[in-house]
C-alpha positions as CSV (number, residue, x, y, z in Angstrom):
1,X,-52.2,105.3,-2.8
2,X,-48.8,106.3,-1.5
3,X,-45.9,104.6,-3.5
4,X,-42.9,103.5,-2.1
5,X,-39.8,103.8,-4.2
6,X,-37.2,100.8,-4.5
7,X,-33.7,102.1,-3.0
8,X,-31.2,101.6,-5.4
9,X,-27.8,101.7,-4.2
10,X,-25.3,104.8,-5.3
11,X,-22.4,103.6,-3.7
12,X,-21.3,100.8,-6.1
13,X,-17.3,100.7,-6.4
14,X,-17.0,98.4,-9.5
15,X,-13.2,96.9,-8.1
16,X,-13.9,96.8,-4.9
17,X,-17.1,95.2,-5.4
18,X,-15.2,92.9,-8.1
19,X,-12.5,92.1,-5.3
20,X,-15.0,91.2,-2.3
21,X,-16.8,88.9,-5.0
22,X,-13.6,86.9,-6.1
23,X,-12.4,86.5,-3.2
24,X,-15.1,85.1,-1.8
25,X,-15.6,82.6,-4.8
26,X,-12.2,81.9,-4.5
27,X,-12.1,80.6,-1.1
28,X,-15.0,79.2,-1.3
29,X,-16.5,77.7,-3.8
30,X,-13.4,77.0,-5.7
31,X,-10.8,76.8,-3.0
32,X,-11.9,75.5,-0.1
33,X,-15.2,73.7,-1.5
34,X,-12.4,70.9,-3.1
35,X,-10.5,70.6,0.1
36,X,-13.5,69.4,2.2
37,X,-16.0,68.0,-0.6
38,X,-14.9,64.8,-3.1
39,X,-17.8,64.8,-5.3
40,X,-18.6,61.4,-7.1
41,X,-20.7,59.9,-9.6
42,X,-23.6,58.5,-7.8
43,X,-23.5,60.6,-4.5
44,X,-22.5,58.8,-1.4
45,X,-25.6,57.4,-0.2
46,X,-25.8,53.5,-2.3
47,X,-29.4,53.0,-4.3
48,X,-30.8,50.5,-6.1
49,X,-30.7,52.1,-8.8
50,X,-27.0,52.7,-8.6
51,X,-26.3,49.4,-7.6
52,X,-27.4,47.3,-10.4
53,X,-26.1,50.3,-12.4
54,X,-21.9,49.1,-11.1
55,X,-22.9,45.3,-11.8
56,X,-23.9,46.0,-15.4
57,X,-20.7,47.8,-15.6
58,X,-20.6,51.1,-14.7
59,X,-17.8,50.8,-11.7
60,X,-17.0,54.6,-12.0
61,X,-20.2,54.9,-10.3
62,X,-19.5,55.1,-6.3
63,X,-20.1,52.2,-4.2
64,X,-18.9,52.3,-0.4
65,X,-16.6,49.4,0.8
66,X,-19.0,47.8,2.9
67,X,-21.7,47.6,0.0
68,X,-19.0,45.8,-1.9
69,X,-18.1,43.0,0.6
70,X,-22.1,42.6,1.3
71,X,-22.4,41.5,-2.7
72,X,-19.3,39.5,-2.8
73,X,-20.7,37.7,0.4
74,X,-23.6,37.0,-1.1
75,X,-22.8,33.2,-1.8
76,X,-22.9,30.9,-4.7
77,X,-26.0,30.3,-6.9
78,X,-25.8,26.8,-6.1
79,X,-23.8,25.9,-2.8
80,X,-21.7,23.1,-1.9
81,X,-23.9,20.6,0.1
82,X,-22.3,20.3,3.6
83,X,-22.3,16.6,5.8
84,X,-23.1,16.6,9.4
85,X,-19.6,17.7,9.9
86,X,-19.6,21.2,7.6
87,X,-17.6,19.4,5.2
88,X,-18.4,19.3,1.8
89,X,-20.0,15.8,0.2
90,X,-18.6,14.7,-2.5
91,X,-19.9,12.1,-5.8
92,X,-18.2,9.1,-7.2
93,X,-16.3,11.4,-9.4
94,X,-14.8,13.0,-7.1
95,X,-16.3,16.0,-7.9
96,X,-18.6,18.5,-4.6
97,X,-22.2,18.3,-4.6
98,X,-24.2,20.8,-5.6
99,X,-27.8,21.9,-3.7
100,X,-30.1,23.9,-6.0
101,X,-31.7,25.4,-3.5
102,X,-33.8,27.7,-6.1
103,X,-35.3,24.4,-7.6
104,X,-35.9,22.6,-4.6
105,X,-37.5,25.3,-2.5
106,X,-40.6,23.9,-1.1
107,X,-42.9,26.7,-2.9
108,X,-41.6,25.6,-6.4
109,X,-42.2,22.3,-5.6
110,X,-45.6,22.8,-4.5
111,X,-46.7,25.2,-7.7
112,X,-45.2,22.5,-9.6
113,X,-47.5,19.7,-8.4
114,X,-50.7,22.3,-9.1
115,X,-49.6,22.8,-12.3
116,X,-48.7,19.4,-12.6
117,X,-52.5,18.4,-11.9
118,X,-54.0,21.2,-14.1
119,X,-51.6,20.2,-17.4
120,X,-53.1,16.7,-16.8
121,X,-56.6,18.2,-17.3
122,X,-55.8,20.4,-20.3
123,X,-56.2,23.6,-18.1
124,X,-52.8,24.6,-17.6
125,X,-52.8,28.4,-19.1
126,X,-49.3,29.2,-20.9
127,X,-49.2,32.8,-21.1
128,X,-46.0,32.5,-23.1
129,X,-47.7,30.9,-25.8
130,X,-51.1,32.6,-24.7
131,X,-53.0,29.3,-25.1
132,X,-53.7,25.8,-23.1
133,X,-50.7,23.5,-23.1
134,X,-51.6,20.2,-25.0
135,X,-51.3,17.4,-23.2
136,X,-48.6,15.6,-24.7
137,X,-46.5,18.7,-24.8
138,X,-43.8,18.4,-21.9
139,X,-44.4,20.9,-19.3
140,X,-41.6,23.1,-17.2
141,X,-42.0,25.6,-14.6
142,X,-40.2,29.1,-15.5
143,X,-38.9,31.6,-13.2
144,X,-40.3,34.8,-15.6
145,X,-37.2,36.6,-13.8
146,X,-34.7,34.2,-13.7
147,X,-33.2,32.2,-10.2
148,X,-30.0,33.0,-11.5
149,X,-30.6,36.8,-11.9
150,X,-32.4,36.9,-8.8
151,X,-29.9,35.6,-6.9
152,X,-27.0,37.6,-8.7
153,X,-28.9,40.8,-8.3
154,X,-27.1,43.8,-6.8
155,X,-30.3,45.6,-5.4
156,X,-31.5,42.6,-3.4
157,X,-28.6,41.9,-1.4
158,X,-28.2,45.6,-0.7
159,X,-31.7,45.3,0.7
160,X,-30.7,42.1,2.2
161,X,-33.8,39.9,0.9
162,X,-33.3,36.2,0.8
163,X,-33.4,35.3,-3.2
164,X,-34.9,32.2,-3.0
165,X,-38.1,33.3,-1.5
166,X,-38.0,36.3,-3.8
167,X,-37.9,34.0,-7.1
168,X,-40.4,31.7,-5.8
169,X,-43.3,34.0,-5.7
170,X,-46.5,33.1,-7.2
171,X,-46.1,36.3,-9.3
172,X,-42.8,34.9,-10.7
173,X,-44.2,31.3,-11.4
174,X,-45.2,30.1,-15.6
175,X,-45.5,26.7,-16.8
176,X,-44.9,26.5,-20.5
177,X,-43.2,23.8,-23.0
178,X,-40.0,22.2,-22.0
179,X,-37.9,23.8,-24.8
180,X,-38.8,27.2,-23.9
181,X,-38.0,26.9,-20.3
182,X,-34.4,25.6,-21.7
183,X,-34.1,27.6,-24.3
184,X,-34.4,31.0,-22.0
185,X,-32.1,29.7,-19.3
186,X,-30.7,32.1,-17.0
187,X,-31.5,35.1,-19.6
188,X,-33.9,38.6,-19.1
189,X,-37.0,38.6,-21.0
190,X,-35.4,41.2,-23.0
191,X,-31.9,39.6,-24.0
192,X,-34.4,36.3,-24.7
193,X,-36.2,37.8,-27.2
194,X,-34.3,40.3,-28.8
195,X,-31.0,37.9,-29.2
196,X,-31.5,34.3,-28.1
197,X,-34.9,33.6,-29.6
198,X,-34.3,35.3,-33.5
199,X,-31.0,33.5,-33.2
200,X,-31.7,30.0,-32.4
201,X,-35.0,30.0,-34.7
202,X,-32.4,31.2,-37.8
203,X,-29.6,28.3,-36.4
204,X,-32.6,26.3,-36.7
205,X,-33.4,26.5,-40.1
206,X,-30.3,26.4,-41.0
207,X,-29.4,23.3,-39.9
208,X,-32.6,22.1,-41.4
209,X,-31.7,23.0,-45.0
210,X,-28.2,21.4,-44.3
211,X,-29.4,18.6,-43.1
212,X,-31.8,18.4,-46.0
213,X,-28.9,18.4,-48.5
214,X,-27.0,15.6,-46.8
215,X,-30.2,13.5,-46.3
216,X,-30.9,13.3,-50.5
217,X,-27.2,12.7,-50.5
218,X,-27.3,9.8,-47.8
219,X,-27.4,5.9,-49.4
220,X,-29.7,3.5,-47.9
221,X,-28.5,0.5,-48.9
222,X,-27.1,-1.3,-45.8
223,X,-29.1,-0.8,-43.0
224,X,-26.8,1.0,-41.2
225,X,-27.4,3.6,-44.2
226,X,-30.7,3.6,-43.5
227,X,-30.0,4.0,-39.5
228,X,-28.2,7.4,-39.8
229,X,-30.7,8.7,-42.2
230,X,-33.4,7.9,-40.1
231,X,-31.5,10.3,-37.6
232,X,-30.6,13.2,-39.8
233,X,-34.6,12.7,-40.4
234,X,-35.3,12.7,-36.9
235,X,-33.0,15.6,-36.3
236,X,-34.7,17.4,-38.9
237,X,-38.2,16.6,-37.6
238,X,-37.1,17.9,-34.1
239,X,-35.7,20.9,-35.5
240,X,-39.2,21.9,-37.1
241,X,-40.5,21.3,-34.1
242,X,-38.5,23.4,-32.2
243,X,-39.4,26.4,-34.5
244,X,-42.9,25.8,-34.9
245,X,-43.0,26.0,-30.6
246,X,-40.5,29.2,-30.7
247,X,-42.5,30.5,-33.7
248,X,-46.0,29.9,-31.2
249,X,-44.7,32.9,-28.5
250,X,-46.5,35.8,-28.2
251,X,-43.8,38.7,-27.5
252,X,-45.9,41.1,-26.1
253,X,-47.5,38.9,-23.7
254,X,-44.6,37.5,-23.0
255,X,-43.3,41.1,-22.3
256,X,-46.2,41.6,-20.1
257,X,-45.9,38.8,-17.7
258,X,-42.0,40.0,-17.6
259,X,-43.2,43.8,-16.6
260,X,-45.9,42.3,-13.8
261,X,-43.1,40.0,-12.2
262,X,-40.5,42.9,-12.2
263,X,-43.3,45.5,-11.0
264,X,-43.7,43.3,-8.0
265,X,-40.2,42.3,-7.1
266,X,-38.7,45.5,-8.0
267,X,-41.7,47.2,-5.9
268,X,-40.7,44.6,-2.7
269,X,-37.0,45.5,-2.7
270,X,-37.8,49.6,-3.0
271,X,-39.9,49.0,-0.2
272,X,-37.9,47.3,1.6
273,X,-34.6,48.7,1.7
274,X,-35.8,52.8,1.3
275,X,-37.8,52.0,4.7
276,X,-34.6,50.4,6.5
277,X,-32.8,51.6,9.1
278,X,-29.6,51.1,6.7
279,X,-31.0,53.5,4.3
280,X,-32.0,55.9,6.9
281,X,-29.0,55.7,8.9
282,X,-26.7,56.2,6.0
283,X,-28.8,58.8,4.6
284,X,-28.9,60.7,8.0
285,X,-24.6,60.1,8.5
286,X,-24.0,61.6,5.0
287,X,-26.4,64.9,5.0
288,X,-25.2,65.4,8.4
289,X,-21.2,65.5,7.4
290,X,-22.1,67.4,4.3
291,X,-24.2,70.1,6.6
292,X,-21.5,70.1,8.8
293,X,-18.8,70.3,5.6
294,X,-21.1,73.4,4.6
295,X,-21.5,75.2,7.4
296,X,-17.3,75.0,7.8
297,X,-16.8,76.0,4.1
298,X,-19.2,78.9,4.1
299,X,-17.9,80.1,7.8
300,X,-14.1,79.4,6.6
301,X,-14.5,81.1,3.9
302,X,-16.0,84.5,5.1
303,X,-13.2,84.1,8.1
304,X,-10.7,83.6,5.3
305,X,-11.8,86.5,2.9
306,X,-12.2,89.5,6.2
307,X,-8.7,88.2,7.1
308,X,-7.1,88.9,3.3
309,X,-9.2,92.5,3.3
310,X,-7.5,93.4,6.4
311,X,-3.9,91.5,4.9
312,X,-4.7,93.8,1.5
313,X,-5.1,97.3,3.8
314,X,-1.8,96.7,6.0
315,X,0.1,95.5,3.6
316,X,1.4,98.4,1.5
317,X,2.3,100.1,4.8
318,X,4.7,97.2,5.8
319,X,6.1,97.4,2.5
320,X,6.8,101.3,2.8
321,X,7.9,100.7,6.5
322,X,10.3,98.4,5.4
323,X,11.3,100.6,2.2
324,X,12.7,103.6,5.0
325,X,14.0,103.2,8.2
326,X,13.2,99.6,8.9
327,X,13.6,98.5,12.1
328,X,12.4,94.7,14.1
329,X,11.0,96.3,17.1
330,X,8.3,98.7,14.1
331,X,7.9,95.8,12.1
332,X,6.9,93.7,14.7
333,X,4.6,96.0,16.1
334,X,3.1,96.2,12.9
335,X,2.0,93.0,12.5
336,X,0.9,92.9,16.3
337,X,-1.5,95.7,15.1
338,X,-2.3,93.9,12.0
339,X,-3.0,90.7,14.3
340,X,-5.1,93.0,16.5
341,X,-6.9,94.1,13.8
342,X,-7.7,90.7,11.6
343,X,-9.0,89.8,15.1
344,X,-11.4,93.4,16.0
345,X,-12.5,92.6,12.5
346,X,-13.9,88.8,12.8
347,X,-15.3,89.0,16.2
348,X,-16.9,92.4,14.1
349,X,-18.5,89.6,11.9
350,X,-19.1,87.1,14.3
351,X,-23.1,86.9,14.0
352,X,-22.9,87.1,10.5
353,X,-20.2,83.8,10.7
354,X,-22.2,82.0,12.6
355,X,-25.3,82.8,10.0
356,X,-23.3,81.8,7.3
357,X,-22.3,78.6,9.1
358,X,-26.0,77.9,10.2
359,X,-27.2,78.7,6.1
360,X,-24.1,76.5,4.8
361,X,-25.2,73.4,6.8
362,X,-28.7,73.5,6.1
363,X,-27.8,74.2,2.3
364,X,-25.6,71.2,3.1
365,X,-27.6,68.2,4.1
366,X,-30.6,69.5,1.6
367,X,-28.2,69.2,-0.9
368,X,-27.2,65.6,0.0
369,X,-30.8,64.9,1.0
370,X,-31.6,66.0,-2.9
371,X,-28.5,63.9,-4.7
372,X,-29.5,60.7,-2.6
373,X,-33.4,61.4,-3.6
374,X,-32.3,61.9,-7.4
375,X,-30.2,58.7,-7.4
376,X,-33.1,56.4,-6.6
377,X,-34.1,57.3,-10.3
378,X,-30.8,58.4,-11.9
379,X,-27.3,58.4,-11.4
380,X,-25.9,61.8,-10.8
381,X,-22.6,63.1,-12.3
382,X,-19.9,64.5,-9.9
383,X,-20.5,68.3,-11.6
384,X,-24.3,67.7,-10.9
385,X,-23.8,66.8,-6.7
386,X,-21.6,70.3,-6.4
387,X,-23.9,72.2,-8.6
388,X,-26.7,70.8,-6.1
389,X,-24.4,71.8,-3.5
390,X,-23.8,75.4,-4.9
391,X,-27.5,75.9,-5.7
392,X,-29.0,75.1,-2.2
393,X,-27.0,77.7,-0.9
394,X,-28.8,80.3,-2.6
395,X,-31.9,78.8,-2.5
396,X,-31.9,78.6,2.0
397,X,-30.9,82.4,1.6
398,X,-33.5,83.1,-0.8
399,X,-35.8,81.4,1.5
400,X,-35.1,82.4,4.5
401,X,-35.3,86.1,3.5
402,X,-39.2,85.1,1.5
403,X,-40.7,83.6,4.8
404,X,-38.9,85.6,7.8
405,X,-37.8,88.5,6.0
406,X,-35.4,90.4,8.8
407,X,-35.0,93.4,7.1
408,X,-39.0,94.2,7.0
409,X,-38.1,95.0,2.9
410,X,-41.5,95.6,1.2
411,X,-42.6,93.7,-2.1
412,X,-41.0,95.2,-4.5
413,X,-37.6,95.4,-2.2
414,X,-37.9,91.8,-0.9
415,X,-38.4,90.4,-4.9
416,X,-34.8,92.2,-5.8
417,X,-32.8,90.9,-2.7
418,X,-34.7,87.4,-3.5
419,X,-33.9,87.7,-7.5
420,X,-30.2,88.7,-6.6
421,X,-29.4,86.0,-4.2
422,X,-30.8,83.4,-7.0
423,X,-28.3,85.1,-9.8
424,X,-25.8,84.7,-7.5
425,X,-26.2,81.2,-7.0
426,X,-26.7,80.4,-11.1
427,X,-23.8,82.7,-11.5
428,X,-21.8,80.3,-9.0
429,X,-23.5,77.9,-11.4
430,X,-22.1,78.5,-14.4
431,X,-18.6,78.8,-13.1
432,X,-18.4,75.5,-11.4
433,X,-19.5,74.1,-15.1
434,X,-17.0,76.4,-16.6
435,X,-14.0,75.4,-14.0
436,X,-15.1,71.7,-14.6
437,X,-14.4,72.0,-18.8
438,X,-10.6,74.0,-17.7
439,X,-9.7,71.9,-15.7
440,X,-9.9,69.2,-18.4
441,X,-8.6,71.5,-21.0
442,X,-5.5,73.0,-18.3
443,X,-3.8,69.6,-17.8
444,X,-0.1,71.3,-17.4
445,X,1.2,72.3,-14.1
446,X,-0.5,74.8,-11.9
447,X,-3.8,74.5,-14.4
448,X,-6.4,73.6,-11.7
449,X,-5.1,76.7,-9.7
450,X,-5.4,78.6,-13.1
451,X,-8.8,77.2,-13.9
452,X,-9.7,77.6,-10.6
453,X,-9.1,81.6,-10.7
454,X,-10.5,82.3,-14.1
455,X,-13.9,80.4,-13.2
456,X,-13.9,82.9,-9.9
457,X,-13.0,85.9,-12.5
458,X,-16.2,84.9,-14.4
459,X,-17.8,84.5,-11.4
460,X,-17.4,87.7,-10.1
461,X,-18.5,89.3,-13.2
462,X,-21.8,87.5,-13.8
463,X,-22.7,88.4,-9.8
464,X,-21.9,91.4,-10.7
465,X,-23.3,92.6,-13.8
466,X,-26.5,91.1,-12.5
467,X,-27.0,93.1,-9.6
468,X,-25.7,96.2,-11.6
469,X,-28.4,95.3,-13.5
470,X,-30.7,95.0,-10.5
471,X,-29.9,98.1,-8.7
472,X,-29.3,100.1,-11.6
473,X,-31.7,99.4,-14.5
474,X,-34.6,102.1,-15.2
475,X,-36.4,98.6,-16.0
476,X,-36.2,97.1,-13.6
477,X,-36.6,100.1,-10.9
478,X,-39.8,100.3,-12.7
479,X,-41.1,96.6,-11.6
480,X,-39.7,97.1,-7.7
481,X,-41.8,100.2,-8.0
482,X,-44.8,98.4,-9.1
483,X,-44.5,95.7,-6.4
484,X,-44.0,97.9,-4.0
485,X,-47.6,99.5,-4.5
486,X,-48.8,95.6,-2.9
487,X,-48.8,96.3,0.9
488,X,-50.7,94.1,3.3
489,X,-53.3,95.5,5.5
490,X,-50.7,95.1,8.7
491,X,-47.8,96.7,6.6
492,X,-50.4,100.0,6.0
493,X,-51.6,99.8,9.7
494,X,-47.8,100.4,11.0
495,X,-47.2,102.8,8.0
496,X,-50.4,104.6,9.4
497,X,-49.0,105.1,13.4
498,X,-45.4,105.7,12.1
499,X,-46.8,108.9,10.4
500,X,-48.4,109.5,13.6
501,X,-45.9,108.8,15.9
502,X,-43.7,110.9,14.0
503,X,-46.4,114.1,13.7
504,X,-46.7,113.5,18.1
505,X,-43.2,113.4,18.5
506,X,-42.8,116.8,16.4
507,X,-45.6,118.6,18.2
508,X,-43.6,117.1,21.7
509,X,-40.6,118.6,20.5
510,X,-42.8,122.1,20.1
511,X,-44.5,121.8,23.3
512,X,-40.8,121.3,25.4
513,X,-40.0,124.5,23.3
514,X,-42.6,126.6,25.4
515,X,-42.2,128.3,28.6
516,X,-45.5,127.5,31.3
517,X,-44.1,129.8,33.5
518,X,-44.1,127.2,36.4
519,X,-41.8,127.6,39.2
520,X,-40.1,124.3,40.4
521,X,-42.5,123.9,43.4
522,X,-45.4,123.9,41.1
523,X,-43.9,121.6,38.6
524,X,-42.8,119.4,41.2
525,X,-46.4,119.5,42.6
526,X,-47.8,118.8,39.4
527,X,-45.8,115.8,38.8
528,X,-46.5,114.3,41.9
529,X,-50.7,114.7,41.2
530,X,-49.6,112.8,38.3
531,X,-48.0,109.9,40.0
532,X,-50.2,109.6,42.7
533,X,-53.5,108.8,40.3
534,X,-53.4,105.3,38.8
535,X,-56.4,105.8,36.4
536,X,-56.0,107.3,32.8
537,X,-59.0,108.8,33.2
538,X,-58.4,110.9,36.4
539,X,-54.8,111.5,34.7
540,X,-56.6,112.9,31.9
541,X,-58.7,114.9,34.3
542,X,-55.7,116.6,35.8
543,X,-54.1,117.6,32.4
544,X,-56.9,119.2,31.0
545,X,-57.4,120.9,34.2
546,X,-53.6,122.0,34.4
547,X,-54.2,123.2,30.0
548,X,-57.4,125.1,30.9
549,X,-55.4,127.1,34.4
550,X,-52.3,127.9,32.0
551,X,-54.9,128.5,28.7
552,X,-52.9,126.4,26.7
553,X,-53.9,126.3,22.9
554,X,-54.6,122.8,21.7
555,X,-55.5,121.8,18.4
556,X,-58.4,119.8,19.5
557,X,-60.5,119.8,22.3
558,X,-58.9,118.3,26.1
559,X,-61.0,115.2,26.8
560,X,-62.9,115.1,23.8
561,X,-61.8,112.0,22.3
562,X,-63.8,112.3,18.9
563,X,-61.9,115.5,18.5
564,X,-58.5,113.9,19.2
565,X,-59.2,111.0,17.2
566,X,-60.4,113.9,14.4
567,X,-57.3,115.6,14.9
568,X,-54.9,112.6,14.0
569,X,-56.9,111.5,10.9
570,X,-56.2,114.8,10.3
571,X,-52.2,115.1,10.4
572,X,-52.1,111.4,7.5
């Protein structure tokens, strides 16, 4: 087996290649990269996730405009109830009136009456308590996620789902004591038991021993006396009551009926708004401006970095130009040369522009595609959308060359180009991180610009110790080597005929190097015999016929075909 040694590349000028690499990270990543792209925490695309993330507080988290007025237009919990006229109704207090439209929706009503019918038979299940309600126990239906939460939550108006059918699911439905139902309010399952609950069964018993103390201190002489105590005693008797029912819940069922209601609700407003034409259409708008932001930055910035190469070459001669005998008409025909020659040099690179601009703007809306995916679970930091940004790059490169491969690079060739274009990208990496903790640390004037040229420094000299490193390493020549021993069947066919192509073309040359004594006539008469047939075969007839008149020597017999095909085995 023949092996194929990886090319390593001799002609590696350390500044020059230092100088194409900074530049380039210069105007792009860290030049032009914060001219077109404002990162922000949360990506641009709104999530529920992110969403309920800014109501508990987080408002650095991003939130378009229009997301903002939808929540603010939400509506009140409980509206103002409207006359004939629009105008709101008001009591004999003076005061609006209310409709609770959560508590007088026609499915809470009805549950209410089932439940109603099955506490009167002693078969009304309180999974609270996980036991039958007694009978003389007073009964209230619970929203297990509250209408007040419901209604306030950021993720259902972003997916635009009416709260009041929402809260008044079957799945969102438990009867249970009175007190309970009170107690727990407009609180999460969570805050309920971790605060409310521990707290109001320790005010509880406090008051109890207080109340205790004043009742063996209370006189019962008049029977007024004995009218107050009979209320501290009834107060007490309450309170113990209280506790003994708060004492009665079972947390982790309690907890489980919580987790089953949010499954469900949660699971309709995913559903809901991730398969709208809102999410869609904002998802679509966004990954096609950053593609399009992409493709400019990475086409910019190659158009930006062949202009100062050609800036760097013609400079020093202006300078010595205008050093001796300087004149306008000179100068200005310098920079019309310059001008000329910026200009030969881009349309030079114009393919590979538009390449770069076609990579960038895939590499762009993947990226944005990626941070919108990543903040249905968690919110992203600004650093992580641009290191997303940076890293899909380098991974449609790295692609593109693993599936379509234009340079024809074998396996052991095709892993390096693959492995370098990946350092490159982690290399960009590490310097967007690094330029992010300067740019905190510079805060005096000019320190972004300063951060900015240090991280492209660093830059620079990661890419390029790594494909040193690639290239140069007797390590790693040693693994190209080794892969590129794996050749596919069609890669040794087309190795096979380009050995033989090669070995005819050599013997063609030898053959136009001898003289068949023909006189033009004849040669014009054998070329026309030639022409004139239309079959291979009588073509073939004709040549062997001419070889055996001139008794040419051939190194395998004319119009044998074994010995031809013997003869080329022969030259691999």
């Amino acid at each position: 087996m023949s092996v194929t040694s990886a090319s390593a590349r001799t002609d590696f000028h350390l500044m020059e290649e230092l100088n194409k690499t900074v530049v380039q990270s210069l105007v792009s990543s860290f030049g032009l990269d914060f001219l077109l792209f404002e990162d922000k925490k949360g990506g641009e695309v709104a999530t529920i996730h992110n969403v309920r993330k800014h109501q508990n507080g987080e408002t650095d988290i991003h939130l378009s405009e229009q997301v903002k007025q939808e929540y603010q237009n939400k509506g009140d919990y409980k509206p103002a109830k409207l006359d004939a006229d629009g105008k709101p109704v008001f009591n004999s207090k003076g005061k609006a009136v209310k409709v609770d439209r959560y508590h007088s929706d026609a499915d809470y009503k009805s549950r209410g009456a089932v439940d109603k019918q099955l506490h009167q038979e002693g078969q009304l299940y309180d999974a609270y308590r996980d036991q039958n309600m007694a009978y003389n126990e007073n009964r209230q239906l619970d929203h297990i996620i509250s209408s007040h939460e419901v209604h306030n939550d950021a993720g259902r108006v972003l997916a635009g789902l009416d709260g009041v059918e929402l809260a008044n699911q079957s799945s969102n439905f438990q009867s249970t004591h009175s007190y309970i139902n009170n107690l727990k309010s407009a609180h999460s399952m969570d805050a309920f038991l971790g605060d409310v609950l521990p707290r109001t069964i320790e005010t509880k018993k406090a008051s109890i021993v207080q109340n205790r103390e004043k009742l063996a201190a209370m006189p019962t002489t008049t029977p007024q006396q004995r009218h107050e105590k009979r209320k501290v005693e009834a107060k007490i008797a309450k309170d113990r009551e209280h506790i003994e029912v708060l004492e009665s819940l079972d947390h982790d069922k309690m907890r489980e009926a919580d987790q089953q209601a949010r499954q469900q609700y949660d699971g309709q407003i995913n559903a809901t708004y991730y398969s709208s034409s809102k999410f869609f259409k904002s998802t679509a708008v966004e990954s096609a401006k950053s593609g399009f932001k992409m493709g400019m930055r990475q086409a910019l910035g190659m158009i930006m970095a062949e202009v100062w190469f050609e800036l760097k070459d013609h400079i020093p001669s202006l300078y010595k130009d205008a050093q001796g005998n300087f004149t306008l008409e000179r100068f200005l025909d310098r920079l019309k040369k310059m001008a000329v020659d910026i200009w030969t040099r881009i349309k030079a690179r114009f393919k590979d522009i538009l390449t770069e601009f076609k990579d960038g703007a895939i590499g762009g809306v993947l990226s944005s595609l990626t941070t919108t995916v990543m903040n249905i679970f968690f919110t992203t930091q600004k650093l992580i959308g641009k290191l997303i940004r940076e890293m899909w790059t380098s991974l449609v490169s790295a692609a593109k060359m693993v599936f379509f491969n234009p340079s024809k690079l074998s396996a052991g060739d095709l892993a390096r180009e693959v492995t370098r274009i990946l350092s490159t990208g982690v290399a960009v990496a590490m310097g967007v991180i690094l330029n992010q903790h300067l740019a905190t640390v510079m805060t005096f004037p000019f320190g972004s610009e300063l951060a900015s040229f240090i991280s492209a420094i660093a830059t620079g000299l990661m890419t390029l110790g790594v494909t040193y490193f690639l290239d140069h390493s007797e390590m790693m020549q040693k693994v190209w080597n080794f892969l590129n021993q794996f050749k596919s069947e069609a890669r040794r066919t087309l190795e096979y005929f380009q050995k033989v192509n090669a070995e005819l073309d050599r013997y063609l040359v030898e053959l136009a190097a001898l003289e068949f004594n023909l006189d033009p006539q004849e040669m014009a008469q054998f070329t026309d015999s030639l022409v004139a047939v239309n079959c291979e075969y009588e073509k073939g007839l004709i040549l062997t016929q001419e070889i055996k008149k001139r008794d040419i020597e051939l190194p395998f017999e004319a119009g044998n075909l074994d010995s031809t095909r013997s003869w080329l085995k022969s030259l691999c």
